[in-house]
FIZAFI-553341 format. One record per residue (C-alpha): residue number from 1; x, y, z; chain. Coordinates in nm, 4 decimals, decimal comma. Layout:
// residues N
[NUM [X Y Z] "A"],
...
***
This chain:
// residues 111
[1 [-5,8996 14,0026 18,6607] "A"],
[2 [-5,7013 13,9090 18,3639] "A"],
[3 [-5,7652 13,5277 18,4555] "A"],
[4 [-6,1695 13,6509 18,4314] "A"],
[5 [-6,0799 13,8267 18,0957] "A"],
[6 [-5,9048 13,5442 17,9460] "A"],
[7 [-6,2055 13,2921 18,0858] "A"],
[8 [-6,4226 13,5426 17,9011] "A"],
[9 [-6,2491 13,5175 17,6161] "A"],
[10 [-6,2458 13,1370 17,6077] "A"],
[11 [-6,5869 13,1309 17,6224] "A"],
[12 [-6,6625 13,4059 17,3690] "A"],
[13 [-6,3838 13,1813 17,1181] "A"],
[14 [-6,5889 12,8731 17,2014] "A"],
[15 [-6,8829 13,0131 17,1300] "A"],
[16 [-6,7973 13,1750 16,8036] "A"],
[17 [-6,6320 12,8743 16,7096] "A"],
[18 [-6,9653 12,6359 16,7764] "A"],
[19 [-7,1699 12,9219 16,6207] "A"],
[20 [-6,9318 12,9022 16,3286] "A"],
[21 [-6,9314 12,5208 16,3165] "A"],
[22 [-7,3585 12,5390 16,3466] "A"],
[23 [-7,3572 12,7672 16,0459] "A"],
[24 [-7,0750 12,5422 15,8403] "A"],
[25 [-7,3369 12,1927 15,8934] "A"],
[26 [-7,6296 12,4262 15,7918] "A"],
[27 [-7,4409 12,5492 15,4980] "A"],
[28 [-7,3656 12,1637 15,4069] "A"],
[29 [-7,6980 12,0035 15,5125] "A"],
[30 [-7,8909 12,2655 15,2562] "A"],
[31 [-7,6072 12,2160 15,0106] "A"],
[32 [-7,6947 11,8517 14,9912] "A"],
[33 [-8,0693 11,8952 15,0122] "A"],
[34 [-8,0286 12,0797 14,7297] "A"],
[35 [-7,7746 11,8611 14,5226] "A"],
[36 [-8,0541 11,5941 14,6272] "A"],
[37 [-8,3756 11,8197 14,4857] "A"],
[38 [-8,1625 11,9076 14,1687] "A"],
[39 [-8,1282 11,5357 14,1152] "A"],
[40 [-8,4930 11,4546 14,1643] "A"],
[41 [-8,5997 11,7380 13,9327] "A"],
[42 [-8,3413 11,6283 13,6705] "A"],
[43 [-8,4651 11,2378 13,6916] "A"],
[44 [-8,8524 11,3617 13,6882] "A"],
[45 [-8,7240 11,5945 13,3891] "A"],
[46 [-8,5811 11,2854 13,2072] "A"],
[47 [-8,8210 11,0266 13,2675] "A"],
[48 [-9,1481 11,2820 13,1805] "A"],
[49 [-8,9472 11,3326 12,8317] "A"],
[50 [-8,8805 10,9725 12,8264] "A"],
[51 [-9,2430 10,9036 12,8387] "A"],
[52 [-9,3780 11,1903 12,6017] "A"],
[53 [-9,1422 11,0250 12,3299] "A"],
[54 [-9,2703 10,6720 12,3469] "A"],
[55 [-9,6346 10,8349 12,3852] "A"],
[56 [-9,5171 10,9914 12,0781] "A"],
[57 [-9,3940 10,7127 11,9443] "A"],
[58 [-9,7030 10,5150 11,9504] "A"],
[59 [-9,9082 10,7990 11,7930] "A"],
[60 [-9,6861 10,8041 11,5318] "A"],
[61 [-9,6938 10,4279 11,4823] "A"],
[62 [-10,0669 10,4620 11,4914] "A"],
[63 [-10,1216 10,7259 11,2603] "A"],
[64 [-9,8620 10,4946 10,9954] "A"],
[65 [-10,0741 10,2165 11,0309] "A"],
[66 [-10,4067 10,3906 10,9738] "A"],
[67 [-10,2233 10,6203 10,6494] "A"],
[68 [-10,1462 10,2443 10,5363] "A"],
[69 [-10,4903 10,1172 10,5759] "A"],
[70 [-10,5692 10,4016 10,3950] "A"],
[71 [-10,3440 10,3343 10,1236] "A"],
[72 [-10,4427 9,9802 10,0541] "A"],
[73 [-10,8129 10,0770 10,0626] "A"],
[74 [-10,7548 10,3195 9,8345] "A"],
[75 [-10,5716 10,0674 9,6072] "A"],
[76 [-10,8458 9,8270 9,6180] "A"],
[77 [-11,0986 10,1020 9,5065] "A"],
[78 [-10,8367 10,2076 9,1740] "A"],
[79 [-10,8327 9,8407 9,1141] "A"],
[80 [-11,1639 9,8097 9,1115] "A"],
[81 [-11,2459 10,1739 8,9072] "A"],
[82 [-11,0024 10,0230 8,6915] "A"],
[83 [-11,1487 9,7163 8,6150] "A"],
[84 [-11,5394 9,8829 8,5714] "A"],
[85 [-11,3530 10,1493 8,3585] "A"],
[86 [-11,2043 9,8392 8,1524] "A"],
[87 [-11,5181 9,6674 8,1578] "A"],
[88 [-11,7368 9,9401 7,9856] "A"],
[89 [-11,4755 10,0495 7,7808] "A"],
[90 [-11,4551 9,6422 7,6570] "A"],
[91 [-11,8881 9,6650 7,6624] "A"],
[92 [-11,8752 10,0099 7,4241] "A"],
[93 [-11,6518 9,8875 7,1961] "A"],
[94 [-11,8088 9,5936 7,1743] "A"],
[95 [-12,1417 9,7640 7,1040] "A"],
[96 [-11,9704 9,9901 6,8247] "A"],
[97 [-11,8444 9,6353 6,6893] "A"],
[98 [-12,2067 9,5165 6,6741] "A"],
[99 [-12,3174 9,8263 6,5413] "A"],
[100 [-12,0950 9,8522 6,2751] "A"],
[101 [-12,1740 9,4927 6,1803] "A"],
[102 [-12,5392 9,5344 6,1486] "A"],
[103 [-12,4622 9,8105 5,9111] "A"],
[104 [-12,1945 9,6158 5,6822] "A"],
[105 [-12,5407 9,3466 5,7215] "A"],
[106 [-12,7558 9,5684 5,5735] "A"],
[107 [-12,5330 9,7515 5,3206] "A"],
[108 [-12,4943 9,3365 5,2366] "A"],
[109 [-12,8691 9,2945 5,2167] "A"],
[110 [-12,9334 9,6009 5,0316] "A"],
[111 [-12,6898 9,4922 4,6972] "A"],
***
């Protein structure tokens, strides 16, 4: 009888020590599944906000090429309004020059 108790008691050790070893590898296997998801999510995480910055990048580039397309345009047309404001400023005072030598003319023409 105590040879049957201590068998029984083998076995029960046994199999609380195979139940405990089942539980251990399940306890690792998840821990490194999820070590291994945490390091997927983490790369994903990195190389999505890797990606939105040179998207961003290149938006930015693009709008700072366009704002100095803009620019030069908009130099060209003050260059140019510049030069037509010159222009009829140079044609009205030439006009007043003409006008005021027809009068000294007359005034001449009069005496």
């Amino acid at each position: 009888m105590v040879t049957e108790r201590t068998e029984k008691m083998g076995r029960a050790t046994e199999e609380l020590a195979e139940v405990a070893r089942d539980s251990y590898r399940v306890v690792v296997d998840r821990t490194f599944a999820a070590r291994e998801s945490n390091a997927r999510i983490t790369r994903t995480f990195f190389e999505d906000t890797v990606e939105a910055l040179q998207q961003e990048t290149e938006l930015n580039l693009r709008a700072a090429e366009e704002l100095a397309e803009q620019a030069r345009r908009q130099r060209e047309a003050f260059r140019e309004l510049t030069r037509e404001s010159s222009d009829a400023y140079e044609e009205f005072l030439g006009s007043l020059s003409g006008y005021y030598q027809e009068e000294v003319d007359r005034s001449e023409s009069r005496r």
